[in-house]
C-alpha positions as a Markdown table, in Angstrom:
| # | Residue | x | y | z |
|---|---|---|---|---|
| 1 | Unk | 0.0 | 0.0 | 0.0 |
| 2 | Unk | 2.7 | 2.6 | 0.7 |
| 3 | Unk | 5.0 | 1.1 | -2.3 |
| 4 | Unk | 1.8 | 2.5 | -4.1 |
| 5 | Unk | 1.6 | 6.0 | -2.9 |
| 6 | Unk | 5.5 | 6.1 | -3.2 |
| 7 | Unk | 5.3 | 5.7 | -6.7 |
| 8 | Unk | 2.2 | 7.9 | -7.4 |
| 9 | Unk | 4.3 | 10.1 | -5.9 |
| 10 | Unk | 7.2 | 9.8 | -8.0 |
| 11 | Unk | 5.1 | 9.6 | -10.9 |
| 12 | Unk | 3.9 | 13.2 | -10.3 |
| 13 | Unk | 7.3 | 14.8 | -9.6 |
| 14 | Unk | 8.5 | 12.7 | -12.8 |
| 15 | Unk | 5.4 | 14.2 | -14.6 |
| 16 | Unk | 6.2 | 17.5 | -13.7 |
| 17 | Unk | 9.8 | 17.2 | -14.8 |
| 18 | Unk | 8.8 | 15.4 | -18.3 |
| 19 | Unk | 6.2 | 19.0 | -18.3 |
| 20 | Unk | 8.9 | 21.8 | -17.4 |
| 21 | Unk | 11.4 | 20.2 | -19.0 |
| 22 | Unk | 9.6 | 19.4 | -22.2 |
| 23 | Unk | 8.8 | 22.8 | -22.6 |
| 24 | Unk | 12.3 | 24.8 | -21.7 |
| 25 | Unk | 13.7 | 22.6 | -24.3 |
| 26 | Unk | 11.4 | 23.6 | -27.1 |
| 27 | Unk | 11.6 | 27.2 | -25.7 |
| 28 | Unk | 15.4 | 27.2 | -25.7 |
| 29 | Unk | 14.8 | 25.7 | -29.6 |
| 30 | Unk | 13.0 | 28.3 | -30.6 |
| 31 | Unk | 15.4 | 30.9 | -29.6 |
| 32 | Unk | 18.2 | 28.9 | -31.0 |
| 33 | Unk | 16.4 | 28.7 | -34.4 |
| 34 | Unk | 15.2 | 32.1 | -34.2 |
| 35 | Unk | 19.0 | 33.7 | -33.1 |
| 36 | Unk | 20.3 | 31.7 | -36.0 |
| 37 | Unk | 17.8 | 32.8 | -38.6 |
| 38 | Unk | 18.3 | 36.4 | -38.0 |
| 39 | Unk | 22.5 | 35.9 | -38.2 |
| 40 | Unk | 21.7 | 33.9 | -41.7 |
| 41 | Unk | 19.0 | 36.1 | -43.3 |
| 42 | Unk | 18.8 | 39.5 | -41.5 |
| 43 | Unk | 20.3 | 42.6 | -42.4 |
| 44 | Unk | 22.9 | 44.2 | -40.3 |
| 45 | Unk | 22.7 | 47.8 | -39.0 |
| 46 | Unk | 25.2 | 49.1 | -36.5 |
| 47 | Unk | 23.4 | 50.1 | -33.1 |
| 48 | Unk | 23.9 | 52.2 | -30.5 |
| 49 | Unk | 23.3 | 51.8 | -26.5 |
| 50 | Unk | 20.8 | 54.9 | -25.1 |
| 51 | Unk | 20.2 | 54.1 | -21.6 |
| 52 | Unk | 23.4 | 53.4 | -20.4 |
| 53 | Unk | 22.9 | 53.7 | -16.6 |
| 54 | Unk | 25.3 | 52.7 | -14.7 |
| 55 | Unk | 25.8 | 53.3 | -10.9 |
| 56 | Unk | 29.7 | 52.5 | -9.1 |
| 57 | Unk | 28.2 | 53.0 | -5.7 |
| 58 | Unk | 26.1 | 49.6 | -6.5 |
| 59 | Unk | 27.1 | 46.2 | -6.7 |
| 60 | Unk | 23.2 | 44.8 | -7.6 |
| 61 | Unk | 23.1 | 47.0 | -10.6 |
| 62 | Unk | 19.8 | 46.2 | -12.2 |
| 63 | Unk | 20.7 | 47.1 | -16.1 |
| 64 | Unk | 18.8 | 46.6 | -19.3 |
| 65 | Unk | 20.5 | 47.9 | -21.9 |
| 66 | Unk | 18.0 | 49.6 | -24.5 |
| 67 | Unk | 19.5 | 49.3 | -28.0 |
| 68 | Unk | 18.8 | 52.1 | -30.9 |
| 69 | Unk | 19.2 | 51.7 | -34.6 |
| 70 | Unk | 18.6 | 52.6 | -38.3 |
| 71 | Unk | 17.3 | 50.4 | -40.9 |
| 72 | Unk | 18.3 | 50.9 | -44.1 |
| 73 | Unk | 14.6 | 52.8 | -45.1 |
| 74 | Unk | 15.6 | 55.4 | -42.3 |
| 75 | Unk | 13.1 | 54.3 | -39.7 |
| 76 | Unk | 14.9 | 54.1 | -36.2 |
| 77 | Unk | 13.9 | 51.5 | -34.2 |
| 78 | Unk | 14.4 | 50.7 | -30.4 |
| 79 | Unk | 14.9 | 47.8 | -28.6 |
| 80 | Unk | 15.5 | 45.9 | -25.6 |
| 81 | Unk | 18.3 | 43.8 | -25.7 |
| 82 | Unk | 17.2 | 40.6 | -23.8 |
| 83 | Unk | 21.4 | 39.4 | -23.1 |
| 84 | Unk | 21.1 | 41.6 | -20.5 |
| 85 | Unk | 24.5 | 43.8 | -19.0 |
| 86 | Unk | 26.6 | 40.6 | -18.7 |
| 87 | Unk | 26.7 | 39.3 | -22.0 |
| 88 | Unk | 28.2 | 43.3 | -23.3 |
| 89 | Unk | 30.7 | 43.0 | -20.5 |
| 90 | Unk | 32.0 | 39.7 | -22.2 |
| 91 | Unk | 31.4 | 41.0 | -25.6 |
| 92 | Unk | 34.3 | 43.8 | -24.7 |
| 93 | Unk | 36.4 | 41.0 | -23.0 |
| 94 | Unk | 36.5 | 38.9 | -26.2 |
| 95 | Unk | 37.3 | 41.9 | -28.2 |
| 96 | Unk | 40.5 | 42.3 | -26.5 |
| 97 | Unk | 39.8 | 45.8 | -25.1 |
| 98 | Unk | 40.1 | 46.6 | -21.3 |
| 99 | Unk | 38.8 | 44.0 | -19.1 |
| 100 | Unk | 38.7 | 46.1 | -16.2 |
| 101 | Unk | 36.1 | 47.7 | -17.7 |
| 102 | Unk | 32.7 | 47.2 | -16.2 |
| 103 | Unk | 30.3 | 49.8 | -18.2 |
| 104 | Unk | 29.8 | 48.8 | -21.7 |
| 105 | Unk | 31.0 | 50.5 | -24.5 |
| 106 | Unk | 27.9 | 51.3 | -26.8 |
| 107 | Unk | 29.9 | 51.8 | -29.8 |
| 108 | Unk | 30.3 | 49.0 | -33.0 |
| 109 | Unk | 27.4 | 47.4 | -31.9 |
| 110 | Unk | 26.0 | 44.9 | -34.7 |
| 111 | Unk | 22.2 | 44.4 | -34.9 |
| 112 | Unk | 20.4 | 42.1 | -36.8 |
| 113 | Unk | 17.2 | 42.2 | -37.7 |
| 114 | Unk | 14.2 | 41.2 | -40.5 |
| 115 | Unk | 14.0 | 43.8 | -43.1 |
| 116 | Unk | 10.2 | 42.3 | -43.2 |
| 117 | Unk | 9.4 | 43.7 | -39.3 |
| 118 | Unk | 12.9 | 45.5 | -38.1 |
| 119 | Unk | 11.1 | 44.8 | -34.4 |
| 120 | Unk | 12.2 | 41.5 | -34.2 |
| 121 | Unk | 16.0 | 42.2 | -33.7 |
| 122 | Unk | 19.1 | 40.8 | -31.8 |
| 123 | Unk | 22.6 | 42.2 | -30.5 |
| 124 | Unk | 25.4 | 40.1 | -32.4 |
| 125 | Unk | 28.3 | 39.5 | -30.5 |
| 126 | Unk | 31.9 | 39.5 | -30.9 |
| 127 | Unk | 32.3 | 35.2 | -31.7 |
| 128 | Unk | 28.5 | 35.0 | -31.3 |
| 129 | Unk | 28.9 | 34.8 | -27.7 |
| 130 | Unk | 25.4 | 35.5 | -27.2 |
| 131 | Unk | 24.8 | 31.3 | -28.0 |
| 132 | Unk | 26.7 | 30.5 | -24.9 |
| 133 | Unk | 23.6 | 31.3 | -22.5 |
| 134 | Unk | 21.2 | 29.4 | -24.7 |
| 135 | Unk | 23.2 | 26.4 | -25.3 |
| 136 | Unk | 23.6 | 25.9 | -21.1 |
| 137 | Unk | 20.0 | 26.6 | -20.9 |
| 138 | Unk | 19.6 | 23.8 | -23.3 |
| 139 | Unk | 21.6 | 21.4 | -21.8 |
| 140 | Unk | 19.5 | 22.1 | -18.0 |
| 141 | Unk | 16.3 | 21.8 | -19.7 |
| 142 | Unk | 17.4 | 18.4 | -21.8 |
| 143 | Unk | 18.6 | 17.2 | -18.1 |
| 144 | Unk | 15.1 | 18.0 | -16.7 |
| 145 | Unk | 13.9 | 16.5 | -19.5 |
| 146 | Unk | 15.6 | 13.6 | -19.0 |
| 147 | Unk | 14.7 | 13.0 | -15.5 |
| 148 | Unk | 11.2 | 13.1 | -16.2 |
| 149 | Unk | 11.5 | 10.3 | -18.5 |
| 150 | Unk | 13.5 | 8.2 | -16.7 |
| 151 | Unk | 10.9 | 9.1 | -13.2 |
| 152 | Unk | 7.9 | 8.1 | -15.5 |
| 153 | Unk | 9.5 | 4.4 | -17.1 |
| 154 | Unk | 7.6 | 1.5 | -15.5 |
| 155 | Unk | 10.8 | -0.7 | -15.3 |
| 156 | Unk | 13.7 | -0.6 | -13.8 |
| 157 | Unk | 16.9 | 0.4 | -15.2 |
| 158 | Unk | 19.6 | -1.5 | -15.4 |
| 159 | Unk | 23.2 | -1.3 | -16.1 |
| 160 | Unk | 24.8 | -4.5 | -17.3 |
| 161 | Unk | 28.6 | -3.6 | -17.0 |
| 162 | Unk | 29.6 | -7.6 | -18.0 |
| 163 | Unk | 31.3 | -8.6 | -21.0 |
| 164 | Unk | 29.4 | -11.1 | -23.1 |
| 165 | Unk | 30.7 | -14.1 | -23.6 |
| 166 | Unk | 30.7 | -15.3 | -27.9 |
């Protein structure tokens, strides 16, 4: 009887997992796939940072860099960047320029974005450093994944480390 409840128990936790996980991976796809897309078929404009608001006296210091740009029909558009301050901090480290600096520069800044709806646009990186993020992302979510499949199998698993014998 309480073998039972153990393993409706499990069951739910696994079913969760299989749920959340499940759906971070296909989210984490889709941005993936949509990242990609706009480095393969957008146009490139070179933006510039116009909130840079940056406090010394704080160590917490909540940042979201707005990014401003020009399309090639003249319309400026403006943006938040969803990398957030960290990822312009490594961008300037893996260009080589002053790693001691902590406010980023908001010069050479290359955006991508559709020609189609200029909206839907992306900060690219120096090395396209912006996939790191996303790719450990992916890897938690396929872990979470993972456990909810292996929570929800009716058998046992089993590791048969013998060599067999021919």
């Amino acid at each position: 009887m309480q073998q039972a409840e153990e393993n409706k128990s499990v069951n739910r936790i696994g079913l969760v997992f299989l749920l959340l996980g499940g759906l971070a991976t296909l989210l984490v796809c889709g941005m993936i796939s949509g990242g990609i897309l706009l480095d393969v078929f957008g146009a490139e404009a070179a933006g510039e940072m116009t909130n840079v608001s940056y406090d010394a006296d704080r160590s917490d210091n909540p940042f979201t860099p707005r990014i401003t740009f020009t399309t090639e029909s003249g319309e400026e558009i403006s943006f938040i960047a969803l990398q957030g301050m960290t990822a312009f901090i490594i961008n300037d480290f893996f260009r080589f320029g002053d790693s001691n600096n902590t406010v980023p520069s908001s010069v050479d800044l290359k955006v991508r974005y559709y020609e189609s709806y200029p909206k839907i646009a992306k900060v690219s990186f120096a090395y396209h450093t912006e996939y790191i993020n996303r790719v450990i992302w992916l890897f938690w979510s396929g872990v979470a994944l993972m456990i909810g499949v292996i929570t929800r199998r009716n058998k046992p698993i089993t590791i048969n480390l013998r060599r067999r014998k021919e």
